[in-house]
BAMISE-61854 format. One line per field, with one value per residue (C-alpha): x, y, z. Coordinates in pm, whole numbers, plus 50000, padded with zeros to 5 digits. Each point is the difference from the previous one (the first is absolute). Last residue first. Example, Ala and Ser with C-alpha at 12.3 -4.5 7.8 and 13.67 -1.06 7.14 Angstrom:
px: 51367|49863
py: 49894|49656
pz: 50714|50066
***
This chain:
px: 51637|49733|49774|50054|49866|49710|49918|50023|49813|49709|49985|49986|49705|50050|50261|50265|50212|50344|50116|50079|50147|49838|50076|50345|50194|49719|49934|49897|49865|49655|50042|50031|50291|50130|49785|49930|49740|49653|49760|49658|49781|49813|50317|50259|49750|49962|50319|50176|49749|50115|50420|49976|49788|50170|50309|50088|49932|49903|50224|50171|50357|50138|49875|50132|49939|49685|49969|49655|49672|49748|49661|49896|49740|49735|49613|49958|50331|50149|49738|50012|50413|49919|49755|50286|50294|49831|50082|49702|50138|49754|50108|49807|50199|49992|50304|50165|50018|50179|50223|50054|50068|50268|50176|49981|50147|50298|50050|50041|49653|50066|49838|49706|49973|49912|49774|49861|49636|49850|49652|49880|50188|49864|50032|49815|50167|49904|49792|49894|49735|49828|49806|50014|49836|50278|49889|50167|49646|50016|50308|49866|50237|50234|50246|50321|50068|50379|50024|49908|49904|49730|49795|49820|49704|49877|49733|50032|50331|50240|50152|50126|50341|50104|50312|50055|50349|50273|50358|50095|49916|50313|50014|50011|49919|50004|49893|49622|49868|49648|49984|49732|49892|49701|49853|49894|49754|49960|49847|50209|50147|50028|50194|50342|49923|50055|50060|49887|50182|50282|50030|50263|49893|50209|49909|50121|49922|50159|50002|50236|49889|50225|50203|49932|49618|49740|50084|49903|50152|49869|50126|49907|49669|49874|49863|49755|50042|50240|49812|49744|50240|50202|49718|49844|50327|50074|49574|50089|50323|49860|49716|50167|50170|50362|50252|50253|50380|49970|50067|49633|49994|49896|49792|49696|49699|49655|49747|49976|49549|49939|50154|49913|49725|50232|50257|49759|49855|50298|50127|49756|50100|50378|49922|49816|50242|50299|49753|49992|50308|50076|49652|50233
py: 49101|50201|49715|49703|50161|50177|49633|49874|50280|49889|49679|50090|50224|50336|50224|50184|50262|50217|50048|50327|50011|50240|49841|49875|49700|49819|49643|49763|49724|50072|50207|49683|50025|50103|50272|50131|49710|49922|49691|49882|49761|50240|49935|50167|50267|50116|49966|50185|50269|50003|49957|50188|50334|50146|49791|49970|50379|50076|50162|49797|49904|50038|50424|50130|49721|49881|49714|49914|50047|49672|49867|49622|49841|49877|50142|50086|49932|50203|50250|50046|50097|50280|50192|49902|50113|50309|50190|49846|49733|49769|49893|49674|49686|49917|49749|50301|50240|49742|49924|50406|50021|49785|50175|50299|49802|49874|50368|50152|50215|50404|50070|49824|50238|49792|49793|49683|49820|49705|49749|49719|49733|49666|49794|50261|50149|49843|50185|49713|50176|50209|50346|49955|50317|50263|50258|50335|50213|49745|49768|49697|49741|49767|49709|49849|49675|49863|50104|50341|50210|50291|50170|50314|50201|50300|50077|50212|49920|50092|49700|49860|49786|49688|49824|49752|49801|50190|49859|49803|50352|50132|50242|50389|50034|49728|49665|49836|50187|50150|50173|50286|50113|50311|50074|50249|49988|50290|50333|50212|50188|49726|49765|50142|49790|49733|49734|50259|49825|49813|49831|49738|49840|49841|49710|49912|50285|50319|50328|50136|50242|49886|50277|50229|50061|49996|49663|49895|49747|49906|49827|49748|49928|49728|50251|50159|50365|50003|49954|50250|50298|49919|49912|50317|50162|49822|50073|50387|50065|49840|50179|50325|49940|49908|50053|49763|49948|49671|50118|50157|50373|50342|50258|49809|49959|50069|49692|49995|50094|49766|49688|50039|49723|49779|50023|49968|49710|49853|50046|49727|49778|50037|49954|49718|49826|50072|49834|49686|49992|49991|49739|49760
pz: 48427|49869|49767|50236|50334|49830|49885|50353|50123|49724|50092|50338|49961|50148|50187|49860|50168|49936|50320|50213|50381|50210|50342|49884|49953|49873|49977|49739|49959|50099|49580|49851|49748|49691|49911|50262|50076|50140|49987|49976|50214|50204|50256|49747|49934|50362|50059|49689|50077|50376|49925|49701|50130|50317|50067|49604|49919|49655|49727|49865|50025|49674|49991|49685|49769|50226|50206|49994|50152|49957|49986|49825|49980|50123|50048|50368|50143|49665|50041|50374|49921|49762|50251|50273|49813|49943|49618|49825|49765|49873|49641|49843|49938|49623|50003|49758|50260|50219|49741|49978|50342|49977|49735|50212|50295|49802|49853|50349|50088|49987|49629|50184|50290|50359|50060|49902|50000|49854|49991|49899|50158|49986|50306|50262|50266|50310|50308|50264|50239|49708|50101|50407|50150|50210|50213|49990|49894|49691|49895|49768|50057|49786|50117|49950|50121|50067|50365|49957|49689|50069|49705|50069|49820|50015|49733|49670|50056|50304|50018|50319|50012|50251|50121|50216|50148|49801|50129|49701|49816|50138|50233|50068|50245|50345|49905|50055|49674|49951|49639|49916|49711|50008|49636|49752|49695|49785|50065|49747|50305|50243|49740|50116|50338|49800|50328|50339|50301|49860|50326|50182|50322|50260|50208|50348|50221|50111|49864|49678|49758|49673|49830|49704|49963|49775|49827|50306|50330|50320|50300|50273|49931|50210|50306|49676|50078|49752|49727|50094|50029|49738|49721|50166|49864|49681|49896|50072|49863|49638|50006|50030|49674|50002|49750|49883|50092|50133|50368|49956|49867|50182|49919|50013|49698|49991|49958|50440|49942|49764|50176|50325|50029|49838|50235|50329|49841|49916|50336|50152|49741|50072|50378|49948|49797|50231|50271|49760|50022|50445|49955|49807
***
């Protein structure tokens, strides 16, 4: 699929640019994205060349962000859904960030039936990416833009080791508190780092098990299902894993709106379908 692969490029090439940026964009905006949160001038600047690069690609027939409110439309058969800068919060402390990105063959927002690729770039102590397409997921090296094959057939492991969940505890529904506790209590170790992506790479790279919950105040979550559970759920789902809300696989589902929030899991099966069990 050579019109994919040149969403790949493009999103490797920009890395570069985004990470090279990085310490000098750490202040933040005056305004807020639709979902209410503030923007650093990092994040303006990786969803615009993301815009401008993306849709210079003849395939690309739209593009979507977190950043902004309504879909950029152009002509071509694919359209691509962003969350340009993943943890952008974690700028400040120096943390790990990411780029997610979701290639869907339906007009925004769609269903995760309709998601064809999707990929993510961590911003780590090196740049990496990992690309899911046609059942195979995949992990490069990313330096100066060019990408280096890392592991050609990326599968999270059998026995999971590791786990992640956000959110404020006192703010988790009793089922899923209980829950975590039995996962406490299987000896799992805690790796939660605030970027979906950072916490993500740990799960695909160790097993496990990463979520962000419904919360008591806040039932629907607070991630976005176009931007980050349709790709993560992807790339997980076809490393072997799998992905729920709770109830169900997050490519099930479809959102009536651009921003729409889900609660998200993604991670061993076995441990999704216990997730699944303990909050319903």
């Amino acid at each position: 699929m050579d019109e994919i692969d040149a969403v790949f490029e493009t999103v490797a090439e920009t890395a570069g640019d985004v990470r090279s940026i990085l310490g000098e964009r750490r202040s933040y905006e005056e305004g807020q994205n639709p979902s209410g949160e503030q923007q650093l001038a990092a994040d303006i600047y990786a969803d615009e060349r993301l815009e401008q690069r993306l849709l210079d690609i003849p395939a690309v027939g739209s593009y979507a962000s977190e950043e902004r409110d309504e879909v950029v439309e152009d002509s071509g058969e694919y359209h691509v859904a962003c969350d340009p800068l993943d943890g952008s919060s974690n700028l400040k402390p120096n943390n790990g960030m990411g780029t997610i990105v979701g290639v869907y063959d339906e007009p925004l927002p769609a269903g995760g039936d309709a998601l064809v690729a999707a990929a993510y770039v961590l911003y780590g102590p090196t740049t990496t990416m990992v690309t899911a397409v046609d059942g195979t997921v995949t992990e490069y090296l990313v330096e100066d833009g060019d990408r280096a094959v890392l592991d050609e057939d990326v599968t999270v492991p059998d026995d999971p080791v590791v786990y992640g969940f956000g959110g404020r505890a006192p703010d988790w529904p009793e089922a899923f508190a209980s829950f975590v506790e039995e996962i406490e209590n299987r000896r799992l170790k805690l790796r939660y780092g605030g970027a979906m992506v950072a916490d993500v790479n740990q799960v695909l790279t160790y097993g496990g098990l990463f979520g962000y919950p419904m919360l008591a105040d806040r039932p629907e979550g607070k991630l976005r299902l176009q931007f980050e559970g349709h790709p993560i759920a992807a790339i997980v789902s076809m490393a072997g894993g799998a992905s729920s809300d709770g109830s169900e696989s997050l490519l099930d589902k479809t959102p009536q709106e651009l921003h729409e929030r889900t609660p998200l899991f993604v991670g061993n099966e076995s441990l999704i379908d216990d997730l699944e069990s303990a909050v319903q």
